[in-house]
C-alpha positions in Angstrom: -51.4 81.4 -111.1 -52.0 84.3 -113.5 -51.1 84.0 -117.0 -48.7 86.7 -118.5 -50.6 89.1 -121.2 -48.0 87.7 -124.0 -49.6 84.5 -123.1 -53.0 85.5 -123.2 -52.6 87.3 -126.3 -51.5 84.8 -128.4 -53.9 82.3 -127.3 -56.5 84.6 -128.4 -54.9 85.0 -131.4 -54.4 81.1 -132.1 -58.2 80.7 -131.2 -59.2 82.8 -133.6 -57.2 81.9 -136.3 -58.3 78.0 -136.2 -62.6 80.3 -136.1 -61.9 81.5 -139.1 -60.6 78.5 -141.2 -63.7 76.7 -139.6 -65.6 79.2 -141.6 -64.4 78.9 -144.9 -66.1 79.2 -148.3 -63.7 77.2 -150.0 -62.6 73.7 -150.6 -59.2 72.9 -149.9 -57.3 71.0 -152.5 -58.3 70.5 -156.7 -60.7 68.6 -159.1 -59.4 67.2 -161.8 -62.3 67.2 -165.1 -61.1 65.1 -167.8 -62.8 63.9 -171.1 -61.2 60.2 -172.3 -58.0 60.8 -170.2 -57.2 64.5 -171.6 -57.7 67.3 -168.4 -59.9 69.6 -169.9 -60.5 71.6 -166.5 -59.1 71.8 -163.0 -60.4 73.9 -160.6 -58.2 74.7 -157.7 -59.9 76.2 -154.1 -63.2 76.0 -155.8 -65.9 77.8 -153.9 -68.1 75.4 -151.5 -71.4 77.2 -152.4 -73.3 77.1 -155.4 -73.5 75.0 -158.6 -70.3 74.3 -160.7 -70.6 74.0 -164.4 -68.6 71.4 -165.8 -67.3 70.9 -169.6 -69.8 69.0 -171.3 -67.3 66.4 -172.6 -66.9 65.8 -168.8 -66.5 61.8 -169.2 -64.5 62.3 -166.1 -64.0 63.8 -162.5 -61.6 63.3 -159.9 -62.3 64.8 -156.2 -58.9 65.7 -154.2 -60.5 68.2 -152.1 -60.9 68.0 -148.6 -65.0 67.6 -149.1 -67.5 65.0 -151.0 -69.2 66.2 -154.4 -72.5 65.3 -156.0 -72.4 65.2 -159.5 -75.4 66.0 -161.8 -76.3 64.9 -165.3 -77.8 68.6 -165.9 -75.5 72.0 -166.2 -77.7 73.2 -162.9 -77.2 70.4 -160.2 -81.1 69.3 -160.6 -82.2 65.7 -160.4 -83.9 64.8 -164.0 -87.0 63.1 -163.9 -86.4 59.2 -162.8 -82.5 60.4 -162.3 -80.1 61.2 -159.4 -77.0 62.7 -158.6 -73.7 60.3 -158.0 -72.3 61.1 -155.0 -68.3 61.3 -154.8 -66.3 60.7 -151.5 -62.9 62.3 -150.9 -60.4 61.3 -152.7 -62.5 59.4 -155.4 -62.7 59.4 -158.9 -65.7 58.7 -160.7 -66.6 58.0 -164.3 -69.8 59.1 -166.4 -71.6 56.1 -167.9 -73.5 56.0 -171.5 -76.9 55.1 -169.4 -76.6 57.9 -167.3 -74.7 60.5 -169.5 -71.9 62.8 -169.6 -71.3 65.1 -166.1 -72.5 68.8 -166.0 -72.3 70.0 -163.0 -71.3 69.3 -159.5 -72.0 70.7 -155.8 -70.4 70.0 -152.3 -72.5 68.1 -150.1 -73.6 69.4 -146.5 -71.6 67.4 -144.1 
């Protein structure tokens, strides 16, 4: 049985609608910064490549994107000497500690 070109054509289109949001360059949903319970930034769609400044006072951050962050002590996602990133699943919201320091930046990480 052949299919009619109507058909056909919007199959193609459905397929490559659901390629190209498989391909995007942007987290879906928000993150929330705060510093003692005041919002000081939210950042909506942010980009999924690249290092993310956050406020210093960033005491902090809450992940409702669709991806999981790693946060950094530093304002350039490094790992200081005898440090390491926190990682922070979807949904989560995770708080800077005095022994670790205030948040500085974040990126997404590879799934």
């Amino acid at each position: 049985m052949r299919a009619s070109r109507p058909l056909a054509a919007l199959t193609g289109f459905a397929l490559l609608g659901i390629a190209l949001t498989a391909c995007q360059d942007q987290a879906s949903g928000q993150i929330v910064v705060r510093n003692n319970g005041r919002v000081v930034q939210t950042l909506t769609n942010p980009s999924v490549k690249g290092c993310h400044w956050l406020p210093r006072s960033a005491t902090h951050v809450t992940n409702q994107t669709q991806s999981s962050l790693r946060l950094y002590t530093t304002p350039n996602c490094t790992v200081p000497a005898g440090g390491a990133y926190n990682f922070l699943d979807i949904g989560a919201t995770d708080q800077a500690v005095r022994a670790t320091g205030l948040w500085n930046s974040f990126d997404f990480a590879p799934e």
